[in-house]
Phi, psi and omega in degrees: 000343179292333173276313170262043194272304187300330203268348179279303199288327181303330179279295193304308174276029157269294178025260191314275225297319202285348166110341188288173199232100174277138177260098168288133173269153171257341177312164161304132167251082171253176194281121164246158173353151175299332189260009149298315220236032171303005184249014213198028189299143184243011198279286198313090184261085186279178179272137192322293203291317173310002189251138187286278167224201220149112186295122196234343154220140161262104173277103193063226184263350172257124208261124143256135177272153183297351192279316192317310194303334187263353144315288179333311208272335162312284210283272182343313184258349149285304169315325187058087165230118161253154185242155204260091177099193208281134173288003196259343198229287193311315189296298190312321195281293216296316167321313194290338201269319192276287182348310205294312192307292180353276172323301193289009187255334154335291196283335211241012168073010193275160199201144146289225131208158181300320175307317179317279183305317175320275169353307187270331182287314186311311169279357163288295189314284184332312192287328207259014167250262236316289166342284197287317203121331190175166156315287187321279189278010157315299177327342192273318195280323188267007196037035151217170161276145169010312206269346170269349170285289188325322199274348187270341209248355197296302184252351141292344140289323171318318209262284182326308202279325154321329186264344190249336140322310178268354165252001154278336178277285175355306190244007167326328211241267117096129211186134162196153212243159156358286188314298167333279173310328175274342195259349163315309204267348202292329179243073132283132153318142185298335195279357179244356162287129169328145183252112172274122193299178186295131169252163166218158177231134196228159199233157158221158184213099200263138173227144133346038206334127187289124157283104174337151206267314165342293178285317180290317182306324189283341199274319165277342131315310168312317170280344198271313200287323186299329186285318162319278186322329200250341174282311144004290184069016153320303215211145175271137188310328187310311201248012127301329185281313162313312189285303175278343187284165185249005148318062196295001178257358178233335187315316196291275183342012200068359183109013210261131158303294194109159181356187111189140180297190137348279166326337178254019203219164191252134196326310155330264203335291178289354186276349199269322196256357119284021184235005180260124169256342193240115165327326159313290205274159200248102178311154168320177187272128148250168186239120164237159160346295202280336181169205167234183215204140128235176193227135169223141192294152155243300197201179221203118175211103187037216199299021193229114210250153170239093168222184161258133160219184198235095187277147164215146197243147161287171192249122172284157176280195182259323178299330162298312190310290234284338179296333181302282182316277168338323185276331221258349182283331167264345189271316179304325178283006181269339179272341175267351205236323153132009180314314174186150175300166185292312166349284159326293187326303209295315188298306207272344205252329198300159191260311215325152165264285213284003169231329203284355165282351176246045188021060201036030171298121182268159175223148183271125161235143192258185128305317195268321210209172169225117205239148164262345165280120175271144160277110178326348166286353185231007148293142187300137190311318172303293201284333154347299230250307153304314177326321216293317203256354155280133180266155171332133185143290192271154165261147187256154169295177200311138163208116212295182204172137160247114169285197222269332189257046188070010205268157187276142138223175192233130204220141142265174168202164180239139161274093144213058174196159166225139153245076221315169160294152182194175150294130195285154177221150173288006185231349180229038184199020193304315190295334151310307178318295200305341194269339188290305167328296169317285178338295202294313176316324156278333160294001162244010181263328202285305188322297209284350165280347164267319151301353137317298144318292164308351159299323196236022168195158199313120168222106163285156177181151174299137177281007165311325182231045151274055180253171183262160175139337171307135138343281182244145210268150148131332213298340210272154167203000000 
């Protein structure tokens, strides 16, 4: 299942870079009347090079088009993605493949939230400005700005992430014990046990560049003018959010969240938006992780709140970075000379909530697990990169960073451990062993649930691409 696990998010995110905008449909997908899919006809078979474009599949209720499909196979092979069998069949089937998650993530209610998808849009942007070098020239290299990137990638991360929630609900329950793992492996061929890449274990030690009081006033005045305006009946809080919030992901939405616990809001944030009754009136200005927000109720539905808000982020200097860079920079040298351990710091000094209390130890969460080892591919790209040029031990000097909610920090780390690559062994690699167990198990549960599925819903298709050579059996009929 890892594999085509890796190759669906990889389909998915050409997607995103190719620009498209996928409609997860909510229709049933059951066969429908003959004169249902009249918006989505297949009879009429003009010549192939003579169609611009054209619906070449129907799934259920939902039409793929060939442009989706020759869009793809462009951005693949600018990517250099190969797909495992004839792409004339393969790109069109993974489309189709994502629909049935889709549907069924539908029937069983599962949702993203704005919050979510921001979040996951931010970070995306961020890793592919670490890549390039800057905003500017992403904005250069995709011909848009920042806010057109975010708005073109908003559902197709939705989507990516619904599809990847319904095949985790799917293999939830999925379980293997020891014993599993030992009897997977007692005959595997030497040339098929797993290769474990190079690990590394890592300490962070993070600080906050201070923001100017200068700056947070000008930002609450601004939230403070937005409240004027809607108190007013200048202006509707929606369509300030649109103009001003720095949420790109609820900003399009007017500022509007959607449903959401307690549990699901930074703690400020939901304590405000709950306390609100009257759909009119507007909250005081708050301060969260992310900035600062004001909020107006939509609606109230048992444990679960409905509002808008307005984010506005203060701008950090370039002189706070240095001052920053400075302080972490003597601190690091205080830590090579023997004054006190990196450990000690990170607990007194680090801003991270999420390691200085594990004396800054970063930990890798998985699907499967929770780890102090990393492959440098799944590190945030800056410490990747401070990491590269340390021996075990050693501290690295000051270095600048955007963490997962988009904030400037300025960070050193310690390297400690390295683990070369090798071969997995069972006795210093079981969670490998077990997750490979794992995998497979879930790719045969998913397989047989996605040829079920195709069994049981509405499938169409040009004849052309009735042929044999599909992943998964049941599309040709």
């Amino acid at each position: 299942m890892k594999k085509a696990y890796k190759f669906f998010v990889a389909f998915l995110s050409l997607l995103i870079l190719a620009g498209m905008s996928a409609k997860a449909g909510k229709a049933p997908f059951t066969a429908p009347e003959k004169d249902s899919t009249k918006n989505a006809r297949l009879d009429f078979e003009a010549p192939e090079n003579s169609v611009i474009d054209e619906v070449i599949w129907v799934v259920g209720d939902e039409a793929i088009l060939k442009s989706d499909v020759e869009a793809m196979r462009l951005q693949a092979e600018t990517e250099g993605v190969r797909f495992s069998g004839d792409p004339d069949l393969r790109i069109p089937e993974q489309i189709a493949v994502q629909k049935l998650f889709l549907h069924q993530a539908a029937i069983d209610s599962i949702e993203v939230t704005e919050s979510e998808i921001s979040q996951g849009v931010e970070e995306q942007i961020n890793y592919w400005i670490s890549l390039i070098g800057s905003r500017e020239k992403l904005e250069e290299y995709r011909k848009m700005s920042i806010t057109q990137i975010r708005q073109q990638m908003h559902d197709e991360y939705k989507n990516t992430q619904l599809a990847q929630k319904m095949k985790q609900k799917l293999v939830e329950d999925i379980q293997v014990t020891p014993s599993d793992v030992r009897n997977y492996f007692r005959n595997l061929p030497e040339d098929s046990i797993p290769y474990v890449p190079t690990e590394v274990e890592v300490e962070i030690i993070t600080r906050q560049p201070k923001i100017t009081q200068e700056e947070i006033n000008k930002i609450k005045d601004e939230l403070r003018n937005y409240t004027d305006r809607v108190t007013n009946g200048g202006s509707s809080f929606a369509t300030l959010a649109r103009l001003y919030s720095e949420d790109p992901g609820s900003a399009r939405q007017g500022g509007e969240l959607g449903y959401m616990g307690r549990g699901m809001l930074d703690p400020a944030f939901a304590a405000a938006a709950f306390n609100l009754t009257d759909p009119k009136k507007i909250s005081k200005i708050v301060e969260s992780e992310f900035g600062y927000h004001i909020i107006q109720l939509i609606d109230k539905r048992g444990d679960k709140v409905n509002v808008r808000h307005i984010l506005r982020k203060p701008n950090v200097s370039q002189a706070a970075i240095d001052t920053a860079s400075v302080k972490l920079d003597s601190l690091a040298a205080e830590i090579r000379s023997g004054k006190f351990s990196f450990e000690e710091a990170a607990t007194f000094v680090s801003d991270d909530k999420d390691t200085k209390n594990n004396h800054g130890v970063m930990v890798n969460t998985t699907e499967n697990s929770r780890t102090s080892r990393f492959q440098m591919r799944d590190l945030p790209t800056e410490v990747a990169r401070a990491v590269e040029g340390l021996k075990v031990g050693e501290v690295s000097n000051a270095f600048t960073m955007v963490n997962a909610k988009g904030k400037t920090q300025v960070a050193i780390v310690k390297l400690t451990n390295r683990i070369e690559g090798h071969k997995a062994t069972i006795t210093e690699d079981f969670q490998v062993m077990k997750n490979v167990v794992m995998e497979k198990e879930r790719a045969k549960l998913i397989r047989n649930w996605v040829e079920k599925k195709i069994k049981s819903t509405y499938v169409r298709m040009k004849d052309r691409y009735k042929k044999e050579g599909y992943e998964y059996d049941g599309w040709v009929r």
